[in-house]
C-alpha angles and dihedrals in degrees: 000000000000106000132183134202144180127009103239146068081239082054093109092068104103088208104061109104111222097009118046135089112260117280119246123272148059125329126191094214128203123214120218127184091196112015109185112202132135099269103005113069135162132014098007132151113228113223095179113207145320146182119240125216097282088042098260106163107237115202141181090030106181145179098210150136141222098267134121127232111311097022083281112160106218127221114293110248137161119307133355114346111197078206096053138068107212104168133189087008079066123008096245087183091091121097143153106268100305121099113253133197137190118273095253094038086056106046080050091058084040096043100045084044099051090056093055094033145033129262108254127038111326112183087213083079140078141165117226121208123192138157 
């Protein structure tokens, strides 16, 4: 699946908070059918944290997409809607920090983990980041 991350041209830095791409490594990552934050809502996959190369303390890492609760998609209005993917009108694929994918790829990772895993943190499972 196709993913984003970061807003920037500095976006590549690791240790940029809010802003650069995940820092290597292993993540213990949480499944949730309905997550319910401040920007993130929806189908999402929680990362936790991590720190990056010069120690930086990363936070809120997340696999997500631009929906609203329930995987709704809102109304389309003018400019850009955090509840709304609107590629290629707006690259979507920006974020800050987390991965994000679009709405259908998402639900397809959910969707293929969810019939091999259980919903929730399962410590079978881990996330690996390279680059």
């Amino acid at each position: 699946w196709r993913a984003g991350s970061g807003f920037t041209p500095r976006s590549t830095d690791a240790c940029r908070k809010n802003d650069g791409w995940l820092p290597n490594g292993d993540y213990r990552p949480q499944l949730y059918a309905n997550y319910w934050g401040n920007l993130i809502k929806g189908r999402a996959i929680y990362l936790g944290q991590k720190a990056c190369a010069n120690g930086t303390m990363r936070t809120d890492l997340f696999i997500h997409t631009e929906q609203g609760s329930g995987n709704a998609q809102c109304a389309d209005r003018p400019g850009d809607q955090v509840c709304r993917w609107e590629y290629p009108k707006i690259n979507d694929y920006r974020s800050y920090g987390c991965i994000k994918l679009s709405p259908g790829d998402l639900k397809e990772l959910y969707d293929a983990w969810t019939r091999h895993f259980a919903l929730g943190a399962d410590g079978r499972v881990r996330v690996r980041v390279i680059r």
